[in-house]
Structure formats: structure tokens, C-alpha cells
N, C-alpha and C positions, 0 to 999 in steps of 0.2 A: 282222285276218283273215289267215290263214296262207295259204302258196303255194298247197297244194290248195284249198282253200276257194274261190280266187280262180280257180283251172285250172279246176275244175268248176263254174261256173256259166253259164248260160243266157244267152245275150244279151237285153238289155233291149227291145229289136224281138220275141222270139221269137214267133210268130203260130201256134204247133201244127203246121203242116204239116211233114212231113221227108222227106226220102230215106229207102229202105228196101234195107239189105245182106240178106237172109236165108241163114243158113247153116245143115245140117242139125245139126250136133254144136258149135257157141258161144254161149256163152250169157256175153255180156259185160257184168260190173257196173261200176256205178260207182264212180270210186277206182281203178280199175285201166286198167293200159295194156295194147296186143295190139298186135303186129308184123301187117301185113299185106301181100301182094303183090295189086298189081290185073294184071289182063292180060286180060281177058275184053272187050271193044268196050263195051257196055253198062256195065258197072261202072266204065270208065273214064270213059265220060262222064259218069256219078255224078260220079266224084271232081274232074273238071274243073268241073262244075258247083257242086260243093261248096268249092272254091278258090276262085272266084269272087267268091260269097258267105258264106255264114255258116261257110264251115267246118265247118259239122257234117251226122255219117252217122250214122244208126241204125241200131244193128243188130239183125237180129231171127230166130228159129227156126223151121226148118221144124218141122209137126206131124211125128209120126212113126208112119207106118202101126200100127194096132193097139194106138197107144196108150189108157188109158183116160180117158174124162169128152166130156160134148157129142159135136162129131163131128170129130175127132180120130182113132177110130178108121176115119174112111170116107174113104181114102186117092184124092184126087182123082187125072181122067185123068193119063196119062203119067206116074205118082209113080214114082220109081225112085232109091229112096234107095241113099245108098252103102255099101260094108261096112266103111269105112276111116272110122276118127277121129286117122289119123294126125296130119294135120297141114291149113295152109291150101291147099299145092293140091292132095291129094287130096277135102277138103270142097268146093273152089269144081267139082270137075268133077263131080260128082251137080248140080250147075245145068243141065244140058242140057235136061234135062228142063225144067223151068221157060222155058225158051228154046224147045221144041220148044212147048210148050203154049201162049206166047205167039203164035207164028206161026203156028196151025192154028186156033186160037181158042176151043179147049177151056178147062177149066177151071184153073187156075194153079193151082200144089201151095199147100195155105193154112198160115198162119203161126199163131203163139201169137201173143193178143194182147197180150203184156206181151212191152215192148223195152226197149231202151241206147240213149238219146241219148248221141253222141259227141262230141268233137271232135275235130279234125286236129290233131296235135300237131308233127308233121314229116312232108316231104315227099321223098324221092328220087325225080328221074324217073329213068329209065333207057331204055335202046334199046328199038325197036319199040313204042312207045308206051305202054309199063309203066312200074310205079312200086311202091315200097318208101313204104308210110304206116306211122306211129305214130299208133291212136287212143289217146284218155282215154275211158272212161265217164265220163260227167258225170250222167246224172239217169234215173232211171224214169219211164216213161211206158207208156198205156193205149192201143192202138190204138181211136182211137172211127170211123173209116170210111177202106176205102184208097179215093184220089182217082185218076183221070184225069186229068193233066198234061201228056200229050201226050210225054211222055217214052219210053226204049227200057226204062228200069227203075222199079221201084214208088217208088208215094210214098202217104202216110197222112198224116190228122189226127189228133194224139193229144194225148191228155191227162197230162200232166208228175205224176208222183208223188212229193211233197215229205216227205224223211225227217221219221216224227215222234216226238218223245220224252214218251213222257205223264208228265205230272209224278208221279205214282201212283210210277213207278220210281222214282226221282229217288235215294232213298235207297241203293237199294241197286245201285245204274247201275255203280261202282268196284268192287264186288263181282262184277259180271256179268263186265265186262271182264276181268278176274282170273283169272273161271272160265275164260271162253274161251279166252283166250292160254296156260292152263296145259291145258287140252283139246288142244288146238293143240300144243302142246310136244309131248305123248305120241308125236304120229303122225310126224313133220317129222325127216326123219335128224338124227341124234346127230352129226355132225359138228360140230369144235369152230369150224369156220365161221357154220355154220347155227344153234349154239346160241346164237353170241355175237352174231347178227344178230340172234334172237329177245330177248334181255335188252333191247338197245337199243329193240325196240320197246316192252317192257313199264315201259320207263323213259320212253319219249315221253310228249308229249302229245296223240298222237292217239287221236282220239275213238272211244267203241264204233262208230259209225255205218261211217266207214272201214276200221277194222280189220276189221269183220265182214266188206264185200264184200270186201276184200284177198283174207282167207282164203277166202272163199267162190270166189274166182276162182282159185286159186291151186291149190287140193284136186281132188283126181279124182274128184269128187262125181258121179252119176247127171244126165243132164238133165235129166230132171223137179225134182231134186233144187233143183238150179241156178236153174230159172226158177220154184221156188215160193221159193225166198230171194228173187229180184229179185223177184217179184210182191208181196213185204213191205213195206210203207211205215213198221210201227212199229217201231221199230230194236231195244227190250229183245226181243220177239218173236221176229225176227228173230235175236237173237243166240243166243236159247235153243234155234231151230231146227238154228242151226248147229252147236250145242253135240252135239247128240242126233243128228245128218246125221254128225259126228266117231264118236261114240263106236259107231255102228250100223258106219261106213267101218273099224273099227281092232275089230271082232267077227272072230272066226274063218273064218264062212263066207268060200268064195272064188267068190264076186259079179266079172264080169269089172273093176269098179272096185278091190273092195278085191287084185286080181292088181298092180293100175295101183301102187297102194299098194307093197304088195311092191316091185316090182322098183324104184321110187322109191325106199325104202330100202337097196338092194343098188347102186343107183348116182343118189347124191345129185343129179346133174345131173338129171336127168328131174324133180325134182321143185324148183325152186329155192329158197327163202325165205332173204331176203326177197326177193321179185320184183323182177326187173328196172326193174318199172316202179313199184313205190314212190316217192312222194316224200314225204322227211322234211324 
């Protein structure tokens, strides 16, 4: 079993219940790491909580006014999303709302039910009661009902979403891979950094399964885009989704994503690969 293998798995107690991070613009896969600052009273007691114990945070998306399918488009009281996908704290301050809705007793801004079970991978505390986390995505999972725990922030039952490879593929799984990583080439600055990072991957041995989320976290893909790859459990699927989420993202129109695109190629930093949080 290789490092990641053994990073992302679930602990053998796991009983469904987790903690719930919801943010409006992260949609975080498995395989992949994300820098995060707590500072919020509630969210820290999450993560002290989560210290404690199992180490693990999920994280999950806000709906987003207007969007389409169910009710998704019927944007509950106090919904007051942000205009900014800069970054984590301008994402964590559109929570107010969800704070205010808490305390009045209205209706709480509702979530997709397809999440990122995490883990804690490192901890910094810092002054005034903050803290710098590394999570991992470790695994999909279903929100099947959020609970009352008596807690200041959410918690759910979910059901874990086990990658699967149908044998059907099987044959042509090295072929897929292939495609992808040379889809993937196209778009990912030409820097002779970034390209000699990419050979190295295409030379590993890691699997379509990881590589797809990598990419899929990595890219300035659409949200929706984002949480129908994590709502995939069949991996060739999955891979061909992303294949065609590339080649749509790297089309002419200018979609505020493929802008994102752009300017990631006029300054290679904005867009890194291989991620910081790889592990090889």
C-alpha cells in the first residue's frame, strides 16, 4: 500500500457521523490537500473538537441561489452569498449569515449533499485562538440526514462513497490515463517547471483514481462542475468527465472560469502543478 493509500483512509471505528465545514466556492476532492485558517469561535471549536478525536472535518458546499435541479434554486432565509472566490477568508465571511440564521432560528443556508471527508494533516495554532490546518481529502461521502449534537456548528450522517473500477474498463484504464494527463498538458503553463512536473507524473505510478481528483482540484473548473466529479464514484467515468470539463475549460468562449484559465497561464503561479499537496 503506498503513502497516499494509507493517508486517505478512514479509520476502522468510522460510524458515519462527521463534522460539517460548509463553504460557498470549495469543493474539496479526495487526494488533494487545502491550506486552511480557522478563526471564526464555532469553527474552532470544530477543529478542537476534531483534535481530540478522529481528526477528521468535512467539508461541504453551500447551494447557490438560482442554481438549477431540486431546491437549490430556493435560496433559504438570510442567504447572502459572497461575490468573492478569492480566497479562504474572504469565503469564510459570507458565513454570517449562516450564523445569523442560527441564532434567530430560521432556516440555515442548505448544503449539496455530496461532501469531502477529511483529515487533519497538520496543525498550527496561533494567537487569539486561531489556527493554520492542512487538510487531505480522503473519501466521498452522501449526506444521508444532518444531526443535532448539541454542537455551535453542523454535523451529518453520511454515507462513504467507495471509488469503483468496473472491470468492463479494465482494458483500456492505461489508455484513459494517457488521455487525461495529455488533456491536462494542453491547458497547465508551458513552463519548463510545470512540464517537467507533469512527465514525472505521467511516469508514476499513480493511479487514474488520484490523478483524476488531483486534476479536478487543481483546475478552475465551474462548481457545479467540481461537485458532479466528487459526486462520481466510478472512476473511468469520472475520468472521461474530466476529460470533456478540460477540453469545454480550454474552448474559446470567455466563461468567468476559462478568464481564471487565462490569467493562470500569463502567471504560472496562480495555477500551480503539480500541487503543493501532491504526494508522490
Amino acid at each position: 500500500m503506498s503513502e497516499l493509500d494509507d493517508l486517505t483512509k478512514l479509520p476502522s471505528d468510522f460510524d458515519g457521523c462527521v463534522r460539517l465545514f460548509p463553504l460557498p466556492s470549495l469543493v474539496l476532492m479526495p487526494h488533494a490537500m487545502q491550506p486552511l485558517h480557522f478563526y471564526e469561535p464555532r469553527y474552532c471549536e470544530l477543529l478542537a473538537d476534531a483534535l481530540k478525536t478522529d481528526e477528521l472535518i468535512t467539508m461541504s458546499t453551500y447551494k447557490q441561489p438560482g442554481s438549477q435541479g431540486g431546491s437549490e434554486g430556493k435560496p433559504p432565509a438570510k442567504w447572502n452569498p459572497t461575490a468573492s472566490q478569492a480566497g479562504w477568508e474572504s469565503s469564510l465571511g459570507s458565513e454570517a449569515a449562516d450564523a445569523e440564521a442560527l441564532q434567530s432560528g430560521d432556516d440555515i443556508p442548505e448544503i449539496h449533499s455530496t461532501v469531502c471527508i477529511c483529515k487533519i494533516v497538520s496543525h498550527v495554532p496561533l494567537d487569539g485562538d486561531r489556527s493554520n490546518v492542512l487538510l487531505v481529502g480522503i473519501k466521498r461521502a452522501t449526506i444521508t440526514s444532518e444531526v443535532d449534537a448539541g454542537r455551535c456548528y453542523r454535523m451529518a450522517t453520511v454515507q462513504p462513497l467507495h471509488d469503483m473500477y468496473p472491470p468492463a474498463g479494465a482494458p483500456g484504464r492505461i489508455q484513459l490515463r494517457e488521455q487525461l494527463l495529455h488533456t491536462f498538458g494542453k491547458v497547465i503553463p508551458g513552463t519548463d517547471s510545470v512540464q517537467q512536473s507533469l512527465q514525472e507524473l505521467i511516469t508514476s505510478s499513480m493511479g487514474l483514481g488520484p490523478i483524476t481528483d488531483i486534476i479536478s482540484h487543481t483546475l478552475p473548473l465551474p462548481i457545479a462542475a467540481k461537485l458532479s466529479l466528487l459526486k462520481q464514484p466510478d472512476v473511468d467515468q469520472r475520468a472521461r468527465d474530466l476529460i470533456a470539463a478540460i477540453i469545454q475549460l480550454a474552448t474559446p468562449a470567455a466563461s468567468p472560469w476559462q478568464l481564471a484559465l487565462a490569467a493562470s497561464q500569463k502567471s504560472p503561479e496562480k495555477l500551480p502543478f503539480p500541487p503543493s499537496f501532491s504526494l508522490n
